[in-house]
N, C-alpha and C positions, 0 to 999 in steps of 0.2 A: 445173962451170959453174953459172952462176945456176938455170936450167933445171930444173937437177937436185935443186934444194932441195925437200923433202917440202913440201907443201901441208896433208897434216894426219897424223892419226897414223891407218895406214889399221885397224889391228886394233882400236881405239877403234871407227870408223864402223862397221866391221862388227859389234862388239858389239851397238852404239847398234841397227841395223838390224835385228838378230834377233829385237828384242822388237816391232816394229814392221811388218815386209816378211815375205809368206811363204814365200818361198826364201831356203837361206842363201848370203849375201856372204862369198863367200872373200878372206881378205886376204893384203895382202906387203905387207914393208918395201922392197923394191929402188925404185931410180928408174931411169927413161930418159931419156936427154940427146937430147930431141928434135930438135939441130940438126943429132945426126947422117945422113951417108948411109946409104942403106937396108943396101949389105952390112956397114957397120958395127953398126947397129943391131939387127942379124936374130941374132946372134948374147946378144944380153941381154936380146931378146924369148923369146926359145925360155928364160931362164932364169928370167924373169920366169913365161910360161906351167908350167912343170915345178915352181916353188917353189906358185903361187897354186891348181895343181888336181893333188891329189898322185894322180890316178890317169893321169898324164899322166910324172909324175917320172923315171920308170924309162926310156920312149921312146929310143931314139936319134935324134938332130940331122935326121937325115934323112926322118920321119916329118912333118915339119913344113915348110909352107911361108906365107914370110910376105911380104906385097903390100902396097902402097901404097895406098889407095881417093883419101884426098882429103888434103887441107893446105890446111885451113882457115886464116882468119885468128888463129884463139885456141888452136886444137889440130890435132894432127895423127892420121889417124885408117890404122889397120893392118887389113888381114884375114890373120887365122890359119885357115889352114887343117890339121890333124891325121888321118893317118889310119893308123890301128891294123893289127897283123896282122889283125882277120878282114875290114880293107876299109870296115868304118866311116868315114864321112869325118864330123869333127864341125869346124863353123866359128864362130870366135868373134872381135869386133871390139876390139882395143885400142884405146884414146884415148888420147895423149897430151897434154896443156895445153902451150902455150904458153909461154915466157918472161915473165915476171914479168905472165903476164896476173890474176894476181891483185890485182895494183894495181886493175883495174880490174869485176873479174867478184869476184862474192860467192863463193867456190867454196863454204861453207857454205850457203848461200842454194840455191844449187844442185841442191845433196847433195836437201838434206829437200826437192826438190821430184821430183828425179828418184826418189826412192823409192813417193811417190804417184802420181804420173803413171805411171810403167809399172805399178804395180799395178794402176792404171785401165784397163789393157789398150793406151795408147799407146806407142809407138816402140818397141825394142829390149829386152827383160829385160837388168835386171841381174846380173851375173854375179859381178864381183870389183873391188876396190878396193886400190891403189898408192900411192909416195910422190907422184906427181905424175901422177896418171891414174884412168882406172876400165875394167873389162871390161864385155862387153855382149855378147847373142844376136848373131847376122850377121842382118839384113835386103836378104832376094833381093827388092832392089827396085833403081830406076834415080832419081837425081836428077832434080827435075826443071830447065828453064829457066825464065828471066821469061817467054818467047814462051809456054811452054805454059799458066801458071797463066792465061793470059786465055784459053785454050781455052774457050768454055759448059762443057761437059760437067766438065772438070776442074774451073774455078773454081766449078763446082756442086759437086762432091766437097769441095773446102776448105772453102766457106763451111760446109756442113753437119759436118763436122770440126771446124770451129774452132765453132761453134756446142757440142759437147758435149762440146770440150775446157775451154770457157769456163766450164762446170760440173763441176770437177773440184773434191775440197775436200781445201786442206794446211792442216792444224793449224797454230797460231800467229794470228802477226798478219793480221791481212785491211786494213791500211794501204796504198793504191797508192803506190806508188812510185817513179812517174815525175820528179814533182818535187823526191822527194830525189835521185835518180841524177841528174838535171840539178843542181844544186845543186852535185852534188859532184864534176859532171865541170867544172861551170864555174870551182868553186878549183882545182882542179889544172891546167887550161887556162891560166887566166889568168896564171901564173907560171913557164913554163915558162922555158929558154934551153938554146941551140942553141949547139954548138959552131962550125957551119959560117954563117959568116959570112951567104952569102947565103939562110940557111934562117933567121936570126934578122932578120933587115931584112924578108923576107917576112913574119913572123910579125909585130912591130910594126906591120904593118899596119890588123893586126886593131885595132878600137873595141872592147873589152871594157864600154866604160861603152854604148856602143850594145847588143851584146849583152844584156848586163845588163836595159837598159831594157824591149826584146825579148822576152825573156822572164817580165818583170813583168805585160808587156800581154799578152802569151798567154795565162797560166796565169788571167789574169782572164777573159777570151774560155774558158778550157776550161769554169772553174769555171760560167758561167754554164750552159753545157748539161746541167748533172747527169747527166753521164755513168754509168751504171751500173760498179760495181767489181765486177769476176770476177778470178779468177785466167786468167793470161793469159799465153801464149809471148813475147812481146816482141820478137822475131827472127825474123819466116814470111818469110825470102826464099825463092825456090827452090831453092837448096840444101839449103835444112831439113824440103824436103817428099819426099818418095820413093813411086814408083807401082810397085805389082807390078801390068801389066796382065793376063798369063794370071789371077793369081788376083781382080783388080779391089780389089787392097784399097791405101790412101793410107794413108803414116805421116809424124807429124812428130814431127823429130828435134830433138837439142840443145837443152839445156832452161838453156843460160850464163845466161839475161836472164832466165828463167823467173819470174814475181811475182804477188803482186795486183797490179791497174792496171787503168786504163779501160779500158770496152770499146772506147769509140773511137779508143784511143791503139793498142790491137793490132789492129784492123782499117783505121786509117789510116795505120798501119805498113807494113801487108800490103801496100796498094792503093800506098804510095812504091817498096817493092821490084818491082813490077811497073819499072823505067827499070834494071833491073839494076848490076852494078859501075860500067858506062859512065855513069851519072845522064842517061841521057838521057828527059826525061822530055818530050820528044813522045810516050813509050810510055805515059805515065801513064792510067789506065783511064777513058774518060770517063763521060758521067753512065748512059747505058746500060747499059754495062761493070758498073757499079758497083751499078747497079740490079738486076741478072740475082743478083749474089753477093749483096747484101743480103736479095733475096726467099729465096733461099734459108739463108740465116742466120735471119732473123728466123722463117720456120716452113720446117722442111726437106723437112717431109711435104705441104705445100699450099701451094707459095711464090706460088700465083696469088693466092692469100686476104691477102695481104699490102695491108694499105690506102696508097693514097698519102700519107697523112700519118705513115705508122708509116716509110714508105721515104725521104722528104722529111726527118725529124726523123733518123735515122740518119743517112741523106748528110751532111748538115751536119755532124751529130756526128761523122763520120771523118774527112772532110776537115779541118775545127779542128785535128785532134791529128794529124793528118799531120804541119800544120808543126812542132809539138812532134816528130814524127818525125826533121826535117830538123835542128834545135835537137840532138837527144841525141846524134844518128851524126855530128855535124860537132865537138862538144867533146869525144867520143870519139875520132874521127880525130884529134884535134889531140893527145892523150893518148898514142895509140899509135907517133906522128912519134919520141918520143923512144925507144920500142923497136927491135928489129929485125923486125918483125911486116911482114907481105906486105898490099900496097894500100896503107899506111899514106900515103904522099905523096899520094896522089889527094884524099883528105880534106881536106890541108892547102889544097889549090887550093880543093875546095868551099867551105873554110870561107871564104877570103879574097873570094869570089865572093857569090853570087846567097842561100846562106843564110844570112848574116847578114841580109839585110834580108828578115824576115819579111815587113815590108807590103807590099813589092812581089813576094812571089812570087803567081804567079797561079795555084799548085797546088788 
């Protein structure tokens, strides 16, 4: 299957990685066909584990047990659990990618971000590298909801997270990025075609010269804010955030979107995923909401010392790039309509709907 095609050559990345990451990346050439079912696939995970950590090799089948955590929209993610004669239980997280989600996710882009980011001490260690995957520590933590990230207490924990993730530094370009990934999801949107009749009469819907327009007058609306460029998650829904409460510690996962980019484009991001899958955005945070996570972003340690014109000049700046938020996940959904990727119809409704017309959203 397409699936199964290597993404890159994983004993390469793990070379590349050893002069660079201070633990070593163990590699494999094998792939997993991630569309398979679980007891199909438990049997080339256990092969994939025995080839990538050879003090695992020897094991028998039965030593191992392998679970389902999540199935996300771009990958699917396993926990392994292993446990040895003397009772040792060691647990390690597969990821699988997605079907041809490379069309749309930089999996190179990626790479070199996930190797700084966990060195920085965020989400998961890395563990090992595959023809279409990577390994990773287990994080005993719990997903969170939209409903929980507006909790005070929590949306205090993220702002201040996303506050010292936002100073994180990956070699290379420091170019945001956002305007190219829109760019580039809007040629490939703009051309698509649908086998099923009434999924392409839907789709000519769309005003791509509207769009177009759209985001001309946005990106002039961002530029004027001088948004500050960090490197930045580009994806904090709640699913990418994880709370271990007995120990009180918050990690954010999944680093697919991972880039430089505005700051207001990843905190008006954040503030869109508060309406969850549902987009319903009666949930959207209001200006209170929004003021509580800002104080605590802009100083974590003394968020009352926060001047109203320093929290006033943020609000604006997040909201603007919100709708940029609405702009990238709706010509992204329309991208993924042609995959077989989970949610992907919902998108296409979004897109035909309320965000195309930036000026009249009232987010």
């Amino acid at each position: 299957m397409g699936a199964e095609v290597k993404i890159w050559n994983p004993v390469e990345v793990a070379e590349q990685a050893r002069h660079d990451y201070a633990s070593q990346i163990h590699p494999s050439h094998l792939t997993i066909d991630p569309s398979l079912e679980l007891p199909q696939m438990t049997p080339l995970v256990l092969k994939l584990c025995k080839d990538m950590f050879k003090a695992w090799s020897n094991l028998d089948d039965s030593c191992f047990v392998v679970e389902k955590i999540s199935g996300g929209i771009t990958n699917l993610l396993l926990k392994v659990s292993v446990k040895q004669e003397n009772c040792i239980e060691e647990t390690i997280t597969v990821r699988l990618y997605g079907p041809n989600t490379e069309y749309i996710i930089d999996r190179q882009r990626e790479l070199q971000a996930t190797k700084y980011i966990t060195a920085a001490g965020f989400g998961a260690k890395w563990l090992g590298i595959f023809g279409n995957g990577m390994v990773q520590s287990f994080i005993n933590a719990h997903t969170l909801s939209p409903s929980d990230m507006r909790e005070p207490k929590l949306a205090a924990k993220i702002a201040k997270q996303l506050q010292r993730f936002h100073h994180v530094e990956i070699p290379g370009s420091k170019e945001p990025q956002l305007w190219n990934d829109v760019w580039k999801f809007f040629e490939k949107a703009s051309v698509l075609e649908f086998d099923d009749s009434k999924m392409q009469k839907t789709y000519e819907t769309i005003s791509f010269k509207e769009v177009h327009d759209e985001i001309v007058e946005l990106k002039g609306l961002c530029d004027l804010l001088k948004s500050p460029v960090i490197f930045a998650h580009n994806d904090l829904l709640s699913g990418n955030i994880m709370m271990n409460c007995e120990e009180d510690k918050l990690y954010f996962i999944d680093y697919e979107y991972a880039s430089y980019n505005y700051r207001g484009y990843d905190i008006g991001d954040h503030f869109a995923e508060y309406a969850g899958f549902e987009c319903d955005y009666d949930l959207y945070p209001n200006m209170n909401e929004q003021y509580h996570f800002l104080r605590h972003y802009l100083k974590p340690e003394r968020p009352q010392e926060v001047s109203e014109k320093d929290l006033e000049t943020l609000y604006v700046e997040a909201n603007t790039f919100s709708l940029a938020s609405h702009i990238f996940w709706a010509l992204w959904g329309l991208i993924q309509v042609i995959f077989p990727l989970i949610w992907s119809l919902c998108f296409l409704n979004q897109m035909t709907s309320s965000t195309v017309d930036i000026a009249s959203n009232d987010k």
